[in-house]
C-alpha positions, 0 to 999 in steps of 0.5 A: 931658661926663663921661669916663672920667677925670673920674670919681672910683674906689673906689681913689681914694675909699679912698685920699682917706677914709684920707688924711683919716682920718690927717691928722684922727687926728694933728691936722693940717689935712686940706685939704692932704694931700687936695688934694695927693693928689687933685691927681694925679688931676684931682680936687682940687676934691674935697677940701673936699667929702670933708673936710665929708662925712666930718666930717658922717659921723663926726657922724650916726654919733656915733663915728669912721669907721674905715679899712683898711690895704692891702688890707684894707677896713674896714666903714665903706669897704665901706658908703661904696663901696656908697653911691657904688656904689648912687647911680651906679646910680641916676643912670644910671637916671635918665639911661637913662629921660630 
């Protein structure tokens, strides 16, 4: 079953994408750093998912996807979390009508 706890937050997702963004901007592997970072949240299984989604992003787009710093989201944030944002609403429809 899904909890509360199981599910991934656009504060966790922003902090993974920008983990990313770092270890890909200074040629380090990016695997690592993700792992360790989602590993505190339970949801290190994740990081090859996140790695390859924004790798398949940054390929569709045909440029760098951007990051924020602090609080401040950057048009590619924004538009990620209202994709995830867009599908959970979707899926709990889809489960509301079944």
């Amino acid at each position: 079953p899904i909890t509360r706890g199981s599910i991934m937050t656009p504060a966790m997702l922003i902090a993974a994408v920008r983990c990313w963004r770092t270890a890909r901007d200074t040629g380090t592997s990016v695997q690592p750093p993700l792992f360790a970072l989602l590993t505190h949240h339970g949801h290190d299984m994740l990081a090859p998912v996140i790695d390859s989604v924004m790798t398949l992003a940054e390929s569709i787009a045909g440029r760098r996807i951007s990051t924020g710093e602090g609080p401040v989201l950057s048009d590619d944030e924004h538009r990620l979390i209202g994709r995830v944002h867009e599908r959970s609403r979707i899926a709990r429809d889809v489960r509301r009508n079944d």
